[in-house]
C-alpha positions as CSV (number, residue, x, y, z in Angstrom):
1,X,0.0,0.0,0.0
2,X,1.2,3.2,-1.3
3,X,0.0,5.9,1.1
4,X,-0.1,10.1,-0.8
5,X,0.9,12.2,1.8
6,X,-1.3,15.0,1.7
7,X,0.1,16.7,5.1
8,X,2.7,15.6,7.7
9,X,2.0,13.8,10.9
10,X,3.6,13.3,14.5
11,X,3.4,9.5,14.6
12,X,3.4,9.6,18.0
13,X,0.3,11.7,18.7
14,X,-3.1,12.0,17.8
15,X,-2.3,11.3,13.6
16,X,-5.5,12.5,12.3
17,X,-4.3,16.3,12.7
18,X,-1.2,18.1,10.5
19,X,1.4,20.1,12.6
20,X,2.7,21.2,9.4
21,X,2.0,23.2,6.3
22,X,1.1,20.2,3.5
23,X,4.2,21.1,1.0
24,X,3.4,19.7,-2.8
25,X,6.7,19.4,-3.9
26,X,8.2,17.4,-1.1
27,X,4.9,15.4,-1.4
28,X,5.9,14.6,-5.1
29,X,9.0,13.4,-4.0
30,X,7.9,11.7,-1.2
31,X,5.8,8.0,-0.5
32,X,5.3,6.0,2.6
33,X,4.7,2.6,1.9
34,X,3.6,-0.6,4.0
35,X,4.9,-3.8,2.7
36,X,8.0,-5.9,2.5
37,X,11.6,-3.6,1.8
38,X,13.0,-6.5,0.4
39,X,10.5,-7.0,-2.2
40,X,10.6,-3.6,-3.7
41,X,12.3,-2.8,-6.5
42,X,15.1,-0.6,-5.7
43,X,18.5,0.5,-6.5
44,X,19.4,0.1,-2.4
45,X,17.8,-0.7,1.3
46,X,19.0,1.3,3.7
47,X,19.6,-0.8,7.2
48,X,18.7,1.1,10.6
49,X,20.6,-1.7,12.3
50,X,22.9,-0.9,15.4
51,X,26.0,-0.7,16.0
52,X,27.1,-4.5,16.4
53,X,25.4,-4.7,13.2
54,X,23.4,-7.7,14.1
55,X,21.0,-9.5,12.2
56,X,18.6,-10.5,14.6
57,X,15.5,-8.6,15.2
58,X,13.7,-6.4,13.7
59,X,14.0,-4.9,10.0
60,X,17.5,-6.2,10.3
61,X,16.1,-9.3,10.6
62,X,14.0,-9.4,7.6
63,X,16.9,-8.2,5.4
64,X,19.3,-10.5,6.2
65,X,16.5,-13.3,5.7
66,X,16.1,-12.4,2.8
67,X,19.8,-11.6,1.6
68,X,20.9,-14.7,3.1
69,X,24.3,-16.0,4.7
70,X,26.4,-13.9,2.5
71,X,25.1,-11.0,4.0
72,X,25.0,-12.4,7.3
73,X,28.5,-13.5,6.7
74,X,29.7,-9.7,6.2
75,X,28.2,-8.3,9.1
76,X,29.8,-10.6,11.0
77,X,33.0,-9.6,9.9
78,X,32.3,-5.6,9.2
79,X,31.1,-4.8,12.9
80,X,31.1,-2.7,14.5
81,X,29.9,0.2,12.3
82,X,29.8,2.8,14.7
83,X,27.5,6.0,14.8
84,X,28.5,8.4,11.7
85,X,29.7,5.3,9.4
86,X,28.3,3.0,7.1
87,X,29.0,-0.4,5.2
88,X,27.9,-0.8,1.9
89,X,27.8,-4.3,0.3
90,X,27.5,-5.6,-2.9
91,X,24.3,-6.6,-4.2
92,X,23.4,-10.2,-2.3
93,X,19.9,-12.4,-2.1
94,X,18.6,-15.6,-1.7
């Protein structure tokens, strides 16, 4: 599910009520969507893992499901990736 966003919300109160202005150009740039990251077709997937950078709950979890032991196999080996760095690996999957 693809969901327009037509004004911004503070998740974390009462949703139903902008506190911003709705802004049409960063709304054409712009798309939440609910589903499965690693079943979208994309040039990357950002990770918000941790800094141990391991695979084991979470949205980590799922990608490294569904990368695989490869994957899992180089964050064994790249941690830590500490706050302010990143990893980038190759292109991996089941």
């Amino acid at each position: 599910m693809v969901l327009e966003l037509d004004r911004t919300y503070d998740f974390t109160a009462d949703h139903h009520h902008p506190i911003h202005e709705v802004d049409p150009v960063m709304n054409s740039r712009l798309a939440l969507i609910e589903g499965d990251i690693t079943a979208l077709a994309v040039d990357a997937i950002v990770n918000p893992g941790n800094q141990a950078m391991t695979t084991s709950t979470g949205i980590s979890k799922t990608i490294s499901d569904a990368a695989g032991s490869a994957y899992k196999e180089f964050c064994t080996k790249e941690a830590p990736c500490r706050i302010g760095e990143s990893r980038i690996t190759r292109s991996v999957g089941n």
